[in-house]
ZADO-1210 file (C-alpha; in nm, 4 decimals, padded with zeros to 6 digits):
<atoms>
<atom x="00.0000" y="00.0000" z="00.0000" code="UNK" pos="1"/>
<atom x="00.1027" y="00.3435" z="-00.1056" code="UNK" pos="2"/>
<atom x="00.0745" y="00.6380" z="00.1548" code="UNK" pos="3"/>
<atom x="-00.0317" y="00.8793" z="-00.1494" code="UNK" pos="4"/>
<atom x="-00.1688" y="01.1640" z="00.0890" code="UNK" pos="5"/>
<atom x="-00.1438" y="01.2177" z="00.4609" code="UNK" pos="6"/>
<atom x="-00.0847" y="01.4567" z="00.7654" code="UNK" pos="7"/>
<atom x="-00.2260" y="01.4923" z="01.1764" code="UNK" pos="8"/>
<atom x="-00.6201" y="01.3948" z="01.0707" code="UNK" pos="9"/>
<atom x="-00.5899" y="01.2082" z="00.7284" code="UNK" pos="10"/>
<atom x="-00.4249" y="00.9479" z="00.5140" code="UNK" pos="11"/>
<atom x="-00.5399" y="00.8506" z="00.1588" code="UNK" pos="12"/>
<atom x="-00.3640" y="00.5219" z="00.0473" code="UNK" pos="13"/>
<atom x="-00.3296" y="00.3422" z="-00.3024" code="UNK" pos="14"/>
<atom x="-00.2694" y="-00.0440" z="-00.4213" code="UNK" pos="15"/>
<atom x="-00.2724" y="-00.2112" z="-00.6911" code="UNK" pos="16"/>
<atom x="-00.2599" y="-00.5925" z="-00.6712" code="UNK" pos="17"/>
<atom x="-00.2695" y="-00.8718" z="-00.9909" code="UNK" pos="18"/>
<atom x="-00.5558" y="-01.0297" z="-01.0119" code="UNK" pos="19"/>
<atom x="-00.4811" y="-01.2626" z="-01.3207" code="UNK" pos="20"/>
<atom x="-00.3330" y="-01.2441" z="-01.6975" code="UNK" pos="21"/>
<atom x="-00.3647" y="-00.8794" z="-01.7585" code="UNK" pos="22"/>
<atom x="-00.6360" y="-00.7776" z="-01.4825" code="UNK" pos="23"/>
<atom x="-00.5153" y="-00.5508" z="-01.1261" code="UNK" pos="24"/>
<atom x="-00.7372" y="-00.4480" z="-00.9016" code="UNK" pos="25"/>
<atom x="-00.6814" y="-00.0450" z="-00.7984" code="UNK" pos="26"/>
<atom x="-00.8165" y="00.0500" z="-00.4395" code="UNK" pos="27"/>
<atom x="-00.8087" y="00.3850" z="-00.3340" code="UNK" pos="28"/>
<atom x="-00.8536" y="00.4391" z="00.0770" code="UNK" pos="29"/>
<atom x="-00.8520" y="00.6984" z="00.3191" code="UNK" pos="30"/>
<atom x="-00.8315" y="00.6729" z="00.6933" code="UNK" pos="31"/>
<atom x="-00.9136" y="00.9358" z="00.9660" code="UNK" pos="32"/>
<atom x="-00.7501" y="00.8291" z="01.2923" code="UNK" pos="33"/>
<atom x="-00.9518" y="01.1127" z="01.4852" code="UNK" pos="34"/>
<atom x="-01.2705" y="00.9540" z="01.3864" code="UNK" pos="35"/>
<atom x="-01.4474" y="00.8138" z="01.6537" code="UNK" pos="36"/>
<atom x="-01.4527" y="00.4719" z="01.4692" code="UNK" pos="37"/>
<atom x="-01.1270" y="00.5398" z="01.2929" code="UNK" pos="38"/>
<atom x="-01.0986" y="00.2381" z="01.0116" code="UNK" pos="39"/>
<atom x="-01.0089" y="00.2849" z="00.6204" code="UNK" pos="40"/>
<atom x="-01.3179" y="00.3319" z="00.4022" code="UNK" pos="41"/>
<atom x="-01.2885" y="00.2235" z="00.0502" code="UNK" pos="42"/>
<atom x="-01.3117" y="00.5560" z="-00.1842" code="UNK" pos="43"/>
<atom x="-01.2554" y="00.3654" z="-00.5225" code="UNK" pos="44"/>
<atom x="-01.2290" y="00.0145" z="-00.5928" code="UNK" pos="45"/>
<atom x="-01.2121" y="-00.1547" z="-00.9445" code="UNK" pos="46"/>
<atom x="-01.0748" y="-00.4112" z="-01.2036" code="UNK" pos="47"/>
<atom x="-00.8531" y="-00.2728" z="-01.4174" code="UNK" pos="48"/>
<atom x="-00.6899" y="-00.4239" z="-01.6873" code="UNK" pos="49"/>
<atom x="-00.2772" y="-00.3014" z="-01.7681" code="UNK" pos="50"/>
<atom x="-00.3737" y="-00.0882" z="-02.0211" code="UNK" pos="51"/>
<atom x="-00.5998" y="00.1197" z="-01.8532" code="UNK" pos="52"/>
<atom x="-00.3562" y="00.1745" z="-01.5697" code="UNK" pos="53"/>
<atom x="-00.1461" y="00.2825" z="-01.8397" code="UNK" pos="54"/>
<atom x="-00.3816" y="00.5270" z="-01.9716" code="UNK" pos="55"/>
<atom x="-00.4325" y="00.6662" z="-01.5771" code="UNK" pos="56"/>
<atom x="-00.1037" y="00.6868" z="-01.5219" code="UNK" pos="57"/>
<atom x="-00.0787" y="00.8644" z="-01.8725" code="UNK" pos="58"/>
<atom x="-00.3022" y="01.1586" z="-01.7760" code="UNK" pos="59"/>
<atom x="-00.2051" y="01.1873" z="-01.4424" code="UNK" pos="60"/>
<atom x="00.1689" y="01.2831" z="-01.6193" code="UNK" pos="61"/>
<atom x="-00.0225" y="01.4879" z="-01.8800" code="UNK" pos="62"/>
<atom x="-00.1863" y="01.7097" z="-01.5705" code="UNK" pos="63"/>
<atom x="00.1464" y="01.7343" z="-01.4289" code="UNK" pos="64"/>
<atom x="00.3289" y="01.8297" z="-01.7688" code="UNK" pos="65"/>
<atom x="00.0988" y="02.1661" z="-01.7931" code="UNK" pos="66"/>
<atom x="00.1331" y="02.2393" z="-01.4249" code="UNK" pos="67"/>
<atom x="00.5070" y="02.2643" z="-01.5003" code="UNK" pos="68"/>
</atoms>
């Protein structure tokens, strides 16, 4: 697991784990330990196959290019 995001009242997390052949499965978390239940809660979870990870990690670089 990724720490992607965190500081005092927050963490946001990130993993992708094979599932088989070409498929991963991407799950985004975040966890408040100052809740009063603190526990991660799942913010996105899906099947995705190589090349669309590709593709995400593709425009994530493109947003940071023209922020440069």
């Amino acid at each position: 697991m990724a720490n992607i995001q965190s500081n005092h009242s927050w963490q946001l997390d990130a993993i992708v784990k094979p599932i088989q052949g070409d498929q991963h499965h991407l799950l985004i978390s975040s966890f408040v330990p100052t809740a009063r239940w603190p526990e991660h809660r799942v913010r996105f979870s899906g099947v995705l196959s190589k090349e669309e990870l590709k593709r995400l990690r593709d425009v994530i670089d493109e947003a940071l290019d023209t922020l440069a």
